[in-house]
C-alpha positions in Angstrom: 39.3 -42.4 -46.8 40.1 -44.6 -49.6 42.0 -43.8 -52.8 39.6 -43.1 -55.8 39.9 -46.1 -58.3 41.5 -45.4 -62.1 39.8 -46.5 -64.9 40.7 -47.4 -68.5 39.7 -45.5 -71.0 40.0 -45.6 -75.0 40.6 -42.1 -77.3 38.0 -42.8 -79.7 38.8 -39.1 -81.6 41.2 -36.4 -81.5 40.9 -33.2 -82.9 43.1 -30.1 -83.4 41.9 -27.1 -81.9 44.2 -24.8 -82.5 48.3 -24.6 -83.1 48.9 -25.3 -79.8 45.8 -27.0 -77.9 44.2 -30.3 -79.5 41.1 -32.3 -77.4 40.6 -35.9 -77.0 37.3 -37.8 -77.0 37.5 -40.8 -74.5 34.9 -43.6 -74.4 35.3 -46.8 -71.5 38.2 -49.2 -72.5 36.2 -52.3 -71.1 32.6 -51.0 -71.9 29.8 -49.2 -69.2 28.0 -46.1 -68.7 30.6 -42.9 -68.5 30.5 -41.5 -65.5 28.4 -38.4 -64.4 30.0 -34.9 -64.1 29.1 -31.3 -63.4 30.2 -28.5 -65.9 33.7 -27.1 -64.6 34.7 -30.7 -63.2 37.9 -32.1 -64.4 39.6 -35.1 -64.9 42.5 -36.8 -62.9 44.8 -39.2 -65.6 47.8 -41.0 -64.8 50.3 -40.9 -67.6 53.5 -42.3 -68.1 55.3 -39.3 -69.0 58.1 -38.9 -66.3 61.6 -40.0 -66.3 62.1 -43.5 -66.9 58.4 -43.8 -68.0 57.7 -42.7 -64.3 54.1 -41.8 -63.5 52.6 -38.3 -63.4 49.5 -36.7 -62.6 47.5 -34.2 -64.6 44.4 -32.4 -63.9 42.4 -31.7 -67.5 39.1 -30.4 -67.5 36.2 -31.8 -69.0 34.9 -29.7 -71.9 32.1 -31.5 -73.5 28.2 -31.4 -73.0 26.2 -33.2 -69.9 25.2 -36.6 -71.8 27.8 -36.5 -74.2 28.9 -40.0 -76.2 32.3 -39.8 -74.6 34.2 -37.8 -72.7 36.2 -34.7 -74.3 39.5 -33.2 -72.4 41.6 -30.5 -74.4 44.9 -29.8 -73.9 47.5 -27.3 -74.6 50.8 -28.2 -75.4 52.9 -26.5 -72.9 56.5 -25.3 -73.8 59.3 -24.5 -71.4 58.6 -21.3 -69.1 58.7 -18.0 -70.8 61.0 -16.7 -67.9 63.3 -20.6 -68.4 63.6 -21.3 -72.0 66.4 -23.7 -70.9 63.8 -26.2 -69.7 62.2 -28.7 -71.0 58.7 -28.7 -72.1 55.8 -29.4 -70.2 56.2 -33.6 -69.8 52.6 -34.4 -69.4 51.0 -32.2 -72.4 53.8 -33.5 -74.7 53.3 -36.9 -73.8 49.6 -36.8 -75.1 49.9 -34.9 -78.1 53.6 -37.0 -79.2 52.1 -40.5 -78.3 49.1 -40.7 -77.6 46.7 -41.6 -81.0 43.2 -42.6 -81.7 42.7 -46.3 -79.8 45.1 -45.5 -77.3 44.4 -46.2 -73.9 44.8 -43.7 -70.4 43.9 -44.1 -67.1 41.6 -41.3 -65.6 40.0 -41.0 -61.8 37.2 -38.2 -61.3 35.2 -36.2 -62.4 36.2 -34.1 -59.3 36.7 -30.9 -58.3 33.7 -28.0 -56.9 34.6 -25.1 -59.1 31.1 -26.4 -60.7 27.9 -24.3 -62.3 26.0 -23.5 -59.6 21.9 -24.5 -60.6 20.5 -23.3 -57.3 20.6 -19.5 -58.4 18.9 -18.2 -61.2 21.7 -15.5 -61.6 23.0 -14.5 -65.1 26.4 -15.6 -65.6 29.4 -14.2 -66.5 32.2 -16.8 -68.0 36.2 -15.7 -68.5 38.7 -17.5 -69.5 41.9 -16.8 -70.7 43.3 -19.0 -73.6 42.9 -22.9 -72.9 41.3 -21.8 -69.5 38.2 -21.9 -71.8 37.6 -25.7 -71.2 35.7 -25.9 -68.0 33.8 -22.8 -68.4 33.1 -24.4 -72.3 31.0 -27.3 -70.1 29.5 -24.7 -67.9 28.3 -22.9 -71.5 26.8 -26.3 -73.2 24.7 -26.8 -69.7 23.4 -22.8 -69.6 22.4 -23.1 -73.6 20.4 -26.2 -72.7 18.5 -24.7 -70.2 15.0 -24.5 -70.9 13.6 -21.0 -72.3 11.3 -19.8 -70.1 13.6 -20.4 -67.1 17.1 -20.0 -69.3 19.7 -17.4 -67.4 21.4 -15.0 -69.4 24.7 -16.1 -69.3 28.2 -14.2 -71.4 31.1 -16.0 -72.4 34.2 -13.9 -72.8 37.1 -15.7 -74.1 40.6 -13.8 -74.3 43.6 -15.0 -76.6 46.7 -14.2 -77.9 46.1 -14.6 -81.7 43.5 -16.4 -83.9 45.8 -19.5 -84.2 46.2 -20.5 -80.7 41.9 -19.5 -80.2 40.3 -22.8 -79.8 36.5 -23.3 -79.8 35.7 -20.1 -81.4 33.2 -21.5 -83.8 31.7 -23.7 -80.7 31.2 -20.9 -78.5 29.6 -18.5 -81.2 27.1 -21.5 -82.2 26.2 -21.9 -78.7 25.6 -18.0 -78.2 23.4 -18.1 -81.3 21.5 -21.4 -80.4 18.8 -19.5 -78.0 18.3 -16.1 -76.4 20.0 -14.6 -73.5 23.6 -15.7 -74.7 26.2 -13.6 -76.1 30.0 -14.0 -76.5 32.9 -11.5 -76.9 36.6 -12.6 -78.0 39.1 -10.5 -77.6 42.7 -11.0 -79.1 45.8 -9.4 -77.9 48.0 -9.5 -80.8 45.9 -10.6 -83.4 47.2 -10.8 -86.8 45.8 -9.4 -90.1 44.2 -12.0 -91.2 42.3 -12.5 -88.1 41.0 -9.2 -88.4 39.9 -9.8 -92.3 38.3 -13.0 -91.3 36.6 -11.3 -88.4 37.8 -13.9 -85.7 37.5 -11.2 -83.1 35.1 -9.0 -81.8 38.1 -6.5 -80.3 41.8 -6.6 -79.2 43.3 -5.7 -76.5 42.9 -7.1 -72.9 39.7 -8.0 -70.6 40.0 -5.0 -68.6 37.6 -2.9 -66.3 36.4 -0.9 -70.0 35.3 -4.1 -71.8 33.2 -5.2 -68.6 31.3 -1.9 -68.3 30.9 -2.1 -72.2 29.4 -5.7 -72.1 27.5 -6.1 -69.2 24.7 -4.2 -68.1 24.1 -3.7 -64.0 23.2 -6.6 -62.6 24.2 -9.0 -59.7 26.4 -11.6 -61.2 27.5 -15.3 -60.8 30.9 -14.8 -62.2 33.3 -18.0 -63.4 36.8 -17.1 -63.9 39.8 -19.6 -65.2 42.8 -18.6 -66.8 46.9 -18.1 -66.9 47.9 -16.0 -63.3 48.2 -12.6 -64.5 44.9 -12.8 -66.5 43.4 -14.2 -63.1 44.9 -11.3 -61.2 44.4 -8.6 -63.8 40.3 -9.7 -64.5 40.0 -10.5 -60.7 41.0 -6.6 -59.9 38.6 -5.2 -62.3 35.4 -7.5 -61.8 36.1 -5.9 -57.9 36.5 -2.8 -59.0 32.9 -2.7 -61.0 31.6 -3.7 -57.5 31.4 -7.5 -58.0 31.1 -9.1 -54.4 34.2 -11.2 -53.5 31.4 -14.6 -52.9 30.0 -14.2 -56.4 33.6 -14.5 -58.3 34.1 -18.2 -58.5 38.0 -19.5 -59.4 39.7 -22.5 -60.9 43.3 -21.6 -60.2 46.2 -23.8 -60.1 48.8 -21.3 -58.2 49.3 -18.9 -55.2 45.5 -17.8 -54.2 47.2 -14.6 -52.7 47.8 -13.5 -56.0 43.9 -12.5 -57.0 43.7 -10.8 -53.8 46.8 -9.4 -52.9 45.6 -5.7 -51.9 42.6 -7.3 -49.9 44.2 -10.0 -48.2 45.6 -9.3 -44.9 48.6 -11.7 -43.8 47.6 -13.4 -40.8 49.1 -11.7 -37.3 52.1 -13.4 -36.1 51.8 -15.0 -32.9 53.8 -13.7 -30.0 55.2 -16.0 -26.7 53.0 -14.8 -24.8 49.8 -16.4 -27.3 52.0 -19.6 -27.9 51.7 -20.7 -24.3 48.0 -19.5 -24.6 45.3 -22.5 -24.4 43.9 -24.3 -26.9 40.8 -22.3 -29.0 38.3 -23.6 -31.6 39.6 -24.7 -34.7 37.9 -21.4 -36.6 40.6 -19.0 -34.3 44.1 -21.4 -33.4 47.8 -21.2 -33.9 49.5 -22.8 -36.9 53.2 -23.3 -36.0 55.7 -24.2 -38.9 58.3 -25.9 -37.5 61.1 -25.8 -40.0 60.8 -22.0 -40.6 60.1 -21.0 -37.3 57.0 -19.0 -38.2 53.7 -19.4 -36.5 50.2 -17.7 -38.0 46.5 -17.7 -36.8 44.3 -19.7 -38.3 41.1 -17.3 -39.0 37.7 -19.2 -40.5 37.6 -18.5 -44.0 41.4 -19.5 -45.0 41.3 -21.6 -47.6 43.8 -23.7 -47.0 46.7 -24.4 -44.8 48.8 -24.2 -48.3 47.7 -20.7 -48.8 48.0 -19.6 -45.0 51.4 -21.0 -45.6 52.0 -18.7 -48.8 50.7 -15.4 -46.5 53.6 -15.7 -44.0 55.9 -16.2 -46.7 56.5 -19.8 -47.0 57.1 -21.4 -50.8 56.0 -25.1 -50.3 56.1 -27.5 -52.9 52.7 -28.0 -54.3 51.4 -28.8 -58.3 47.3 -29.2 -58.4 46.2 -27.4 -55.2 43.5 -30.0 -55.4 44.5 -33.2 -53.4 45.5 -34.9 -56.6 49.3 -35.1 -57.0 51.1 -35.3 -53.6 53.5 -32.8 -54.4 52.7 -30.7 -51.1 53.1 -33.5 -49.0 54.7 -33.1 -45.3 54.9 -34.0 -42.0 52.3 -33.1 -39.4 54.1 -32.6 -36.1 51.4 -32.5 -33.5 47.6 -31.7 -34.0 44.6 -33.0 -36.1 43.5 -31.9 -40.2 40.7 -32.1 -41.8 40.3 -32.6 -45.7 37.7 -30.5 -47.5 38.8 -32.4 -51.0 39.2 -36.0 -50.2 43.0 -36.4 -51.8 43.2 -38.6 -54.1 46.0 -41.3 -52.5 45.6 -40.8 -48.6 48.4 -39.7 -46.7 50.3 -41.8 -44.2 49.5 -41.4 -41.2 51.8 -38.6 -39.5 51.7 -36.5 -42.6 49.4 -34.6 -44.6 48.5 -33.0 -47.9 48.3 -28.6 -47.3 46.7 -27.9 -49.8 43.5 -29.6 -49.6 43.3 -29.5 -45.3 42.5 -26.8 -42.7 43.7 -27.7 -39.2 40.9 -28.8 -36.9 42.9 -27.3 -33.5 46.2 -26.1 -32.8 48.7 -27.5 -35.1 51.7 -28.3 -36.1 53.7 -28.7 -39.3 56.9 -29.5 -40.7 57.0 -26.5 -43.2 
């Protein structure tokens, strides 16, 4: 595999969103056509935002419409954890909204990613996001209001958020909603302050729970999009399940633990005994994962996404950042065995090690985890 060229680009416009989350057109540094992307894809830059002016990787998705002048990314500026106020801030967001201005220049790979808008069902669509987890499922919104009538899907997009001064494209989302028929958007703030209510910023408070779902949408089968903070995930992942929604209709972008929208469903993988670890070889869709430097060992089962997630369901914390091939961070040695990568990461590994998060084992393997 070879690593995914970066390209130049120039910030032709920025624009403040909202207190916290501000977007940034970018246009080709050295001239050309922008490159192609499907609503929910994202972009890869590479920013000099680490210690020592050190390199890091962020994933941002791409917000704008299909055949857009440039390309828009927004992006929140992240404080320290909640749960650590001790550290710093997040090093990547504060490096674009402290230094980066109009004509400055950053170096982006992609689009990539598959949480995309599917086009092959006529489904309506349900979009939820949760605060600036709005930006993909914004792209996916631009491409279902410029469908053609006759054929146009109905399509909601339910946006939840603290407060009216961290909302961002409120006044977007509503235009598109009204530009043709079959759209409708709901926002719903948590703690919304007075004057949001006088201005009518809202349509209700509280959270997206299983109440607001049965009150906006009518029975139907569903192509539902989901991108938010964890809990949200979780919390909107439980009730869309609990209104019946099949598991294969609710579609994810989620940069954490995948156990965590599932965890009464998912079943931890059975623990291999001797007696199976001196068994032979089976297919790759039914083999034994050993982690060497814990000691455990799993079966593999076909439909695992990943060997980062079969990992997290025996109780392993590896490092990991992106989930998507992209930064490195869950980079280790394989032992024995063969991978396979269903995301093409975006540096290849050397040989003898491999990235977890983007692989599935194609036979018995090993791994130093």
């Amino acid at each position: 595999m070879n690593s995914l060229p970066f390209r130049r680009y120039r910030v032709s416009a920025i624009h403040e969103e909202s207190s916290t989350i501000r977007s940034f057109e970018l246009v080709p540094a050295e001239g050309g056509s922008l490159p192609a992307f499907a609503p929910g894809q994202f972009l890869v830059l590479r920013l000099p935002a680490g210690q020592n002016g050190e390199f890091v990787m962020r994933n941002y998705s791409l917000c704008c419409p299909q055949g857009s002048d440039s390309l828009r990314i927004a992006v929140k500026h992240e404080g320290p954890p909640s749960d650590a106020p001790h550290l710093p801030p997040g090093c990547g967001s504060s490096w674009l909204h402290e230094r980066v201005t109009i004509g400055s220049t950053l170096e982006a790979t992609g689009p990539r990613g598959d949480f995309i808008l599917q086009s092959d069902n006529r489904r309506p669509v349900v979009l939820i996001a949760g605060g600036v987890g709005a930006t993909p499922l914004l792209a996916m919104f631009h491409a279902l209001a410029s469908e053609p009538e006759a054929t146009a899907r109905k399509a909601w997009f339910i946006h939840a958020a603290e407060t009216g001064s961290v909302h961002a494209f409120g006044g977007e989302v509503r235009r598109l909603a009204a530009s043709r028929s079959g759209l409708s958007c709901h926002i719903r703030y948590r703690s919304p302050a007075p004057e949001d209510l006088e201005a009518g910023r809202c349509d209700s408070t509280g959270t997206v729970d299983r109440a607001l779902l049965q009150s906006l949408l009518p029975l139907d089968d569903y192509e539902v999009y989901l991108c938010g903070p964890p809990a949200f995930m979780k919390a909107v992942h439980a009730a869309l399940r609990g209104l019946g929604i099949e598991r294969a209709r609710i579609h994810t972008e989620f940069f954490g633990p995948t156990t965590l929208l599932e965890e009464a469903e998912e079943k931890a993988p059975a623990p291999v005994d001797a007696a199976l670890a001196s068994a032979p070889e089976t297919e790759p869709e039914s083999c034994q994962v050993r982690f060497t430097r814990s000691g455990k060992t799993a079966l593999w089962q076909e439909g695992t996404h990943s060997l980062l997630d079969l990992a997290e369901q025996v109780g392993i914390n590896a490092n990991f950042s992106c989930r998507a091939g992209v930064c490195g961070m869950c980079l280790t040695r394989l032992v024995k065995g063969e991978v396979r990568y269903f995301e093409e990461p975006l540096e290849p590994p050397e040989a003898g090690t491999l990235l977890v998060c983007c692989s599935r084992p194609a036979g018995p393997v090993e791994i130093e985890l």
